[in-house]
MARPAFI-844752 format. One record per atom (N, C-alpha, C): residue in one letter; x, y, z. Coordinates in steps of 0.1 Angstrom, whole numbers, plus 5000, padded with zeros to 4 digits. Layout:
REM MARPAFI-844752
AXYZ
...
***
This chain:
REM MARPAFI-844752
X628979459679
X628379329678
X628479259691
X627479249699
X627579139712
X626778989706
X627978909706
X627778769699
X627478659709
X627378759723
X626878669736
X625178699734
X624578759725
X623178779728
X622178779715
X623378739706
X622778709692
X622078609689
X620678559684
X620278449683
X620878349670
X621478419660
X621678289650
X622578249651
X622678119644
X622877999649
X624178009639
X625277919641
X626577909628
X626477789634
X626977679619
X627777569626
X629477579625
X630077479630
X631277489632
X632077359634
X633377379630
X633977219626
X635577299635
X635977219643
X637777219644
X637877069637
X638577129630
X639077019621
X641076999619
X641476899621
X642176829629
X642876719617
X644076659621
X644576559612
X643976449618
X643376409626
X643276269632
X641576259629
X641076399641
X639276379640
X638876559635
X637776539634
X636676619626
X635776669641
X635776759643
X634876789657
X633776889653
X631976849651
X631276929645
X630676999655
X630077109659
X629377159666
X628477299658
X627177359666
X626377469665
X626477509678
X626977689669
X626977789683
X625977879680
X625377919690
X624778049687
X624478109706
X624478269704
X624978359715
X626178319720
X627578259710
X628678249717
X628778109727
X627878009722
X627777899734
X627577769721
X628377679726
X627877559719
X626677479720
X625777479714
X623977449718
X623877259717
X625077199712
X624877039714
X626076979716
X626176889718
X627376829723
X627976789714
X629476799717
X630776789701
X629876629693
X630076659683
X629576519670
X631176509669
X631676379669
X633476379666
X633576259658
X633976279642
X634376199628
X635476189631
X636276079622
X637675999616
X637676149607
X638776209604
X639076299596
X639776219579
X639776069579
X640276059569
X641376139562
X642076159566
X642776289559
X643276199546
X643676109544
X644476059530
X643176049520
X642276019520
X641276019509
X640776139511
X640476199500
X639876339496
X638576329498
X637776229489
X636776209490
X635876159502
X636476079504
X635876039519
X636076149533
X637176229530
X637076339539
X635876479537
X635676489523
X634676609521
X633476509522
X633076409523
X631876279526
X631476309538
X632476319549
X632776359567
X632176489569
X632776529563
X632076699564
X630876759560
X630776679553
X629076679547
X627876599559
X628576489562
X627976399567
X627276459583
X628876529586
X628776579600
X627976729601
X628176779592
X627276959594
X626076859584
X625176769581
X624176739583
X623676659596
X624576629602
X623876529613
X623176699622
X624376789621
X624176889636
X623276969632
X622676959618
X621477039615
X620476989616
X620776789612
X619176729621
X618776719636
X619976729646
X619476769659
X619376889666
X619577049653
X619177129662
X617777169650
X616977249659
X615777279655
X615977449651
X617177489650
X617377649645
X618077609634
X617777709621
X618177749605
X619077779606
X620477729604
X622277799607
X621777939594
X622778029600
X623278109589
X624578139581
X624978009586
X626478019582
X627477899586
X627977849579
X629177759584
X630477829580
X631377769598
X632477869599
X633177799611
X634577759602
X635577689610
X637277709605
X637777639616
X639477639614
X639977529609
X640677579597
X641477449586
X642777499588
X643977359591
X645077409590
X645377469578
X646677569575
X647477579563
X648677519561
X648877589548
X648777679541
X647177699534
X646977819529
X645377839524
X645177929521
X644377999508
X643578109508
X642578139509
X642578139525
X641378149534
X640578249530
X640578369523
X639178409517
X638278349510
X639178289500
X638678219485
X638278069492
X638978039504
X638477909510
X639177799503
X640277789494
X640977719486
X642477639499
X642277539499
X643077449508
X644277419499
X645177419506
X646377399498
X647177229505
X648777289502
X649377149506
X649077129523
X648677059525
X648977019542
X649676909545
X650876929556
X651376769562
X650276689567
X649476739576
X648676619583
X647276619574
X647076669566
X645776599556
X646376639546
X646776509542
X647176499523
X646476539511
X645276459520
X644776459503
X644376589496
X644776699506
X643776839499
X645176869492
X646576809490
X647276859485
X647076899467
X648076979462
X647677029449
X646477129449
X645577159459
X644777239462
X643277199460
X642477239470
X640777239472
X639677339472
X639277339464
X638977459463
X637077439479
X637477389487
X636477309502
X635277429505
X635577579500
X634277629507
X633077639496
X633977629483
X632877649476
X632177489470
X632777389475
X632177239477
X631277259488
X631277369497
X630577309514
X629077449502
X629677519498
X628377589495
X627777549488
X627977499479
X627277439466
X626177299477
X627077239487
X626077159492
X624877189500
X625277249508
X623977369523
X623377439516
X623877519502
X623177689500
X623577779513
X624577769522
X625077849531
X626477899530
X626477999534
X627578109533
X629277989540
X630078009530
X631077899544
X632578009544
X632678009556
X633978079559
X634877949568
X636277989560
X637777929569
X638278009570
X638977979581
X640478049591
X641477939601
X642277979595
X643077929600
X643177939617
X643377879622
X642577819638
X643677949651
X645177959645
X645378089652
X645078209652
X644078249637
X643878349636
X642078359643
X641278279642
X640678249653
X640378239667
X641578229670
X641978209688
X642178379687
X642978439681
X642878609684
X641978669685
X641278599674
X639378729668
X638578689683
X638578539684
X637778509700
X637878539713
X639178549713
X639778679724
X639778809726
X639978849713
X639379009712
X637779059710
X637178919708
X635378969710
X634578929719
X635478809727
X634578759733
X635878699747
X636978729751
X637878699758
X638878809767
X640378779764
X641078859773
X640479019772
X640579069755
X640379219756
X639179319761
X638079209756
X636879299771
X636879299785
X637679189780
X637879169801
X638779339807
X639679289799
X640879469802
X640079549803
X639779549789
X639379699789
X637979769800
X637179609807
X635979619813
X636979659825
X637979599828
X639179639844
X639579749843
X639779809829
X640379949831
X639480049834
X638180049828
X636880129834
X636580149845
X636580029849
X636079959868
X637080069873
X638380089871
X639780129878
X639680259877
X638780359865
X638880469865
X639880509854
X640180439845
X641380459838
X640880469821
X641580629816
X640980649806
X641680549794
X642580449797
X643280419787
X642080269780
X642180249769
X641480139762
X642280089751
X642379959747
X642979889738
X642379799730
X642679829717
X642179769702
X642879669695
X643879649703
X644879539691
X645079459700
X645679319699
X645579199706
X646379059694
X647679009701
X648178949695
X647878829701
X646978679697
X647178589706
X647878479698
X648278419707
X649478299710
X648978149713
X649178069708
X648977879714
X650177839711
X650277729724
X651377689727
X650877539728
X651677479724
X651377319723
X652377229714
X651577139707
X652477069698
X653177209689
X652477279685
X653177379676
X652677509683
X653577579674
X653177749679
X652877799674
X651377839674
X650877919667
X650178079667
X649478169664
X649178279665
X648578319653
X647778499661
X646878559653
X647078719654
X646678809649
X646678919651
X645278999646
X644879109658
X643279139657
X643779269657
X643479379647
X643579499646
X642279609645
X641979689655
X640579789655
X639479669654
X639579529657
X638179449660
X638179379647
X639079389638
X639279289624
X640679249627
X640379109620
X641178999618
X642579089606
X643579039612
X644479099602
X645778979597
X645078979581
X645878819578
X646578799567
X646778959560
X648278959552
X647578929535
X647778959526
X647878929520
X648278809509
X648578719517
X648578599516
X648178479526
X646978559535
X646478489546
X647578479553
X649078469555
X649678419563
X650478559576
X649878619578
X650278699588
X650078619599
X650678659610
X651278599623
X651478469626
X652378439611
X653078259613
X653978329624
X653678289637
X654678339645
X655678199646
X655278049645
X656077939644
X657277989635
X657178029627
X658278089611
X659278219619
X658978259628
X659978369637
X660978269639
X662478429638
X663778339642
X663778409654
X664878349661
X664878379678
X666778399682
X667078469693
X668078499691
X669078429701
X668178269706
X669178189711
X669378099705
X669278059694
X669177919688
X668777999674
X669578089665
X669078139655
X669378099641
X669177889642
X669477839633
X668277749633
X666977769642
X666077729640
X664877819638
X663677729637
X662477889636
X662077829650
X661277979652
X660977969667
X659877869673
X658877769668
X658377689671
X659477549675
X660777569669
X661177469677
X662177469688
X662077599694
X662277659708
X660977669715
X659777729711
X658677709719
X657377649718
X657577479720
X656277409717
X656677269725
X655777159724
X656277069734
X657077009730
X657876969715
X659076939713
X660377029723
X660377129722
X661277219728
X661677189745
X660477129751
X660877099765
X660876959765
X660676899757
X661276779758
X662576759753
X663376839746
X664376769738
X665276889749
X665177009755
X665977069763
X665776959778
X664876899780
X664976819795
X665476689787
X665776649779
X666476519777
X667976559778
X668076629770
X669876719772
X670376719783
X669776819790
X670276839804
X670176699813
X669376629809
X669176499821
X669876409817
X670376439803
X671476329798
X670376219791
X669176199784
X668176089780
X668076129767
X668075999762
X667775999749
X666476059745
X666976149732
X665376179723
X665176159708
X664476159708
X662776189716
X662776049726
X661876109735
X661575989742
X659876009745
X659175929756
X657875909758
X657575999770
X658276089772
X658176249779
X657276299778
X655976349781
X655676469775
X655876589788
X655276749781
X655976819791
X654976829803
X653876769806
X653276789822
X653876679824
X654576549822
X655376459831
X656976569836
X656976689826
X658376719829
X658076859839
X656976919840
X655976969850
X655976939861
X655576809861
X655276719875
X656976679884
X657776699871
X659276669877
X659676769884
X659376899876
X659777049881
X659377099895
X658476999896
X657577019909
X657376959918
X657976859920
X658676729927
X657376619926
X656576629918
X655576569919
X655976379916
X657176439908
X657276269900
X658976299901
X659376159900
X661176089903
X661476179889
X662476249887
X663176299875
X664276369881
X664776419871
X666076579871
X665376669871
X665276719886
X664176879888
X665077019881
X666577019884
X666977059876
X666977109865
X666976999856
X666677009838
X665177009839
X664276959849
X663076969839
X663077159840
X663177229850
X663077369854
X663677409842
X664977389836
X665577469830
X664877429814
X664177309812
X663677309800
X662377389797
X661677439808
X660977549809
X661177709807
X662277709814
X662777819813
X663677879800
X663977749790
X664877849779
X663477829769
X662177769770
X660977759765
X660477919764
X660877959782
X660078089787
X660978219778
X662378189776
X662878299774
X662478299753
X662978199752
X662678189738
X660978289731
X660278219741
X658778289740
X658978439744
X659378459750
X659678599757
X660478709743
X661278639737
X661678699728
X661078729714
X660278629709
X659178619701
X657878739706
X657778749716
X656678849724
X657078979718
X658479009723
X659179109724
X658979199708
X659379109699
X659479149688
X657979159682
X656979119685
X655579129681
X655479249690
X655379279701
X654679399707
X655779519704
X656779519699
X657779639690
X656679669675
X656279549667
X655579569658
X654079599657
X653579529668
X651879519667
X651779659679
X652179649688
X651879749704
X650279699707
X650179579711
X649179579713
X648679459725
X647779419730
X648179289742
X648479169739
X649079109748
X649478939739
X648278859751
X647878749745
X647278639757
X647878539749
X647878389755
X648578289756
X647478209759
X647478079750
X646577959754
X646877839749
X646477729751
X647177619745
X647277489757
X647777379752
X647977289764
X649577319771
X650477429769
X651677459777
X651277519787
X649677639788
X649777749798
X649777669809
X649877559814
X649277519830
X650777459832
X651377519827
X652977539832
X653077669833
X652477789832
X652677909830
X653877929845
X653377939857
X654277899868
X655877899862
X656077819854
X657577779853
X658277899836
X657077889828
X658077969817
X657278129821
X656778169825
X656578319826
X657778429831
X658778399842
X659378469847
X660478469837
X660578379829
X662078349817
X661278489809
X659878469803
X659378529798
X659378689795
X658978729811
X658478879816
X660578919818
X661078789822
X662778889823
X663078919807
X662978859800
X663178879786
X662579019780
X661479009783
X660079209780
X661079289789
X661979249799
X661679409807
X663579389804
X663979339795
X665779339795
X666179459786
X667279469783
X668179569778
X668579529764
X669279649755
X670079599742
X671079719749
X672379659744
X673579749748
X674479789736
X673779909730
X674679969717
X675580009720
X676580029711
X677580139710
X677580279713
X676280329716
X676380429714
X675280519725
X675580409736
X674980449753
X675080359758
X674880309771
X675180219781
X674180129776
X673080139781
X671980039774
X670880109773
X669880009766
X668980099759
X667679929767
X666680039770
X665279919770
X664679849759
X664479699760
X664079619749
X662879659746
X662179719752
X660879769746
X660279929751
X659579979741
X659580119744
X658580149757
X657380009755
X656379999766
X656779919779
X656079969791
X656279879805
X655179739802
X655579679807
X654679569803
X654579489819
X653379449821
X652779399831
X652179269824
X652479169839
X651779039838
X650379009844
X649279019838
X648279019841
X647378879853
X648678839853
X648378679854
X648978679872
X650078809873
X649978859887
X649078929895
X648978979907
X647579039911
X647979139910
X649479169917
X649779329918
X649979389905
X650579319897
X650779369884
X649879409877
X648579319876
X646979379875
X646779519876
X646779489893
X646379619900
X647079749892
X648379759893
X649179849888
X649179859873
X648779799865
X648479799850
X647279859847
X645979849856
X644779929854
X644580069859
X645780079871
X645780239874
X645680349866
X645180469871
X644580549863
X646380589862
X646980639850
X648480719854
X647680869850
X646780909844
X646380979834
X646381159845
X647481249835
X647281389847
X646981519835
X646881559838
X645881709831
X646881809830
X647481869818
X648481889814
X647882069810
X648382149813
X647582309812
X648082369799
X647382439790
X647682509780
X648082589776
X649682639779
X649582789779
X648682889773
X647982989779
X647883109774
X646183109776
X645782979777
X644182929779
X644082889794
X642482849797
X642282769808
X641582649802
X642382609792
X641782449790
X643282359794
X643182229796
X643882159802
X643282029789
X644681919788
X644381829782
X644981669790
X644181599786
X644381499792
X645881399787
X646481359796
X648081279792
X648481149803
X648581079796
X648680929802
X650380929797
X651480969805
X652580919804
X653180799803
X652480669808
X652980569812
X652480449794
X652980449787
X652780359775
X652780219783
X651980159780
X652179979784
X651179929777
X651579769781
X650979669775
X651079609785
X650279479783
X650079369791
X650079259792
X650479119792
X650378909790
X649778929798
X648878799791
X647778709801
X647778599797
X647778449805
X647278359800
X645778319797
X645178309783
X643678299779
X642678299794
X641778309796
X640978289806
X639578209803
X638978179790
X638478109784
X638977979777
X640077959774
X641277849767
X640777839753
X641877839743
X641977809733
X641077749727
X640177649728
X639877569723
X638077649721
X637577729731
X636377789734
X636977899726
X638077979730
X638378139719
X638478099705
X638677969702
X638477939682
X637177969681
X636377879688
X634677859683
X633977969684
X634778059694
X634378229697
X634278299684
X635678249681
X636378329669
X635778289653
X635478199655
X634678149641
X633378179642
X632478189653
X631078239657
X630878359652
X632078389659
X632278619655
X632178639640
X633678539633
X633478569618
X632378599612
X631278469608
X630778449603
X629478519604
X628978569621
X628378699619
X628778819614
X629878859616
X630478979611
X630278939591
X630478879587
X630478849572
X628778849568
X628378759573
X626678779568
X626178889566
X626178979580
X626279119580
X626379179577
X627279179567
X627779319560
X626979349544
***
């Protein structure tokens, strides 16, 4: 499916505790400018009123027949069934909603939810980091290709997705890759979202700077410190990056032991990438030291930062050598070098959801 050259049309909602953001995509491009509602979240009614109100306005200014409405609702949820569960920042769907089959009964159109990380992965893998690779690894001459893809946002919270063979893979209880719910093995009396999100560099650069928290910090003021751009503790802001970077680093570690597959990164933290990457990539390429040898490698694969040039370069090389058969003259092909790769998104988050909800909802009509 190339969903850069498809003509129908989906609408689509990021939907939010504060605002409602409506849009129509079709060929993978948003065709009108964001429509942006009050999300009401405490009235129920007046929130599904919003949503009605808004996927009617974006059907009276486009002149193409949607085939589908398809967007990201926080959870908890059973995002098949489309049934909204308890949420902190919209109340009122608490006790449960049953919202897709309200939005269908209203359109007569097909309605799909997902949860907005698992989104960011599917948009990446159809229309983002993984064609890019895999179009670099061709370019390079390199017989290797990859199908799986774990992606990551970083921001107020941390969230994530997992894309397996080009499908969404979301657990049996929709909840696969709560990677926020990971424990971490510096601080393993929290879950790992509150080591890697923008609470975490604020409350590690208040520590170290000696300032009360919370305070009116956020982390590109503690960016701009790290970087002498603004009066702070360059110090602590650095180091509040950096136990951000390792923390993430170890959360990576443990998905690419399970998934083996590429990670990308997007969100409003990447444009610090600079400062938590190297905490990051020392964490992928460190040691475990058993009992029972000197040390052992944290991960079975080499792993490359795509976000370097040379690492690039050296991650798309062909390794692949021709391996002879005894007894025959046929020869089989053998890529010794197992790896993986990080990248920070190259489309951002916010484009790889509407990707990823675009993708859905052709892929479902479809079938």
């Amino acid at each position: 499916m190339n969903i850069f050259s498809d003509e129908r049309v989906v609408l689509t909602l990021d939907a939010g505790g504060t605002n409602f953001v409506f849009n129509a995509i079709q060929k993978g491009k948003a065709i009108i400018e964001d429509l942006i509602k009050p999300a009401n979240a405490d009235d129920l009614e007046l929130c599904i009123e919003t949503m009605k109100s808004g996927f009617n306005e974006v059907m009276e200014t486009i002149s193409e027949t949607p085939v589908a409405i398809s967007f990201a609702f926080p959870g908890p949820a059973d995002y098949p069934n489309g049934i909204i569960g308890d949420l902190n920042n919209l109340p009122a769907f608490r006790g449960g909603v049953p919202l897709k089959a309200i939005l269908e009964e209203e359109f007569k159109l097909p309605v799909f939810i997902n949860n907005d990380g698992d989104l960011y992965a599917y948009g990446e893998a159809l229309g983002g980091i993984l064609p890019e690779v895999n179009n670099m690894l061709e370019a390079a001459g390199s017989k290797k290709k990859y199908n799986n893809l774990i992606g990551l946002t970083l921001g107020t919270g941390f969230g994530g997705g997992l894309v397996r063979n080009g499908q969404l893979f979301i657990g049996d209880n929709s909840t696969a890759g709560e990677v926020w719910l990971f424990s971490n093995r510096y601080s393993p009396n929290v879950n790992s979202e509150d080591m890697v999100s923008t609470r975490s560099i604020q409350r590690v650069y208040a520590e170290q700077a000696g300032l009360a928290y919370p305070n009116n910090l956020m982390p590109k003021d503690i960016y701009d410190i790290a970087a002498g751009l603004k009066d702070g503790n360059k110090e602590s802001a650095l180091k509040a990056y950096e136990e951000t970077g390792k923390a993430l680093g170890d959360t990576i570690a443990n998905l690419m032991t399970l998934i083996d597959g590429l990670v990308v990164i997007g969100g409003g933290i990447t444009g610090a990438k600079d400062l938590y990457m190297p905490a990051v990539m020392e964490e992928l390429s460190g040691y475990y030291y058993p009992s029972n040898t000197d040390k052992l490698p944290r991960l079975v694969q080499k792993i490359f930062n795509l976000d370097n040039e040379e690492e690039l370069i050296a991650f798309c090389k062909n390794y692949s050598k021709e391996l002879n058969v005894p007894g025959s003259d046929k020869t089989v092909s053998y890529d010794p070098v197992p790896r993986l790769a990080i990248a920070t998104s190259r489309i951002g988050a916010s484009e790889a959801i509407s990707l990823g909800a675009y993708a859905f909802a052709l892929q479902k009509v479809s079938e």
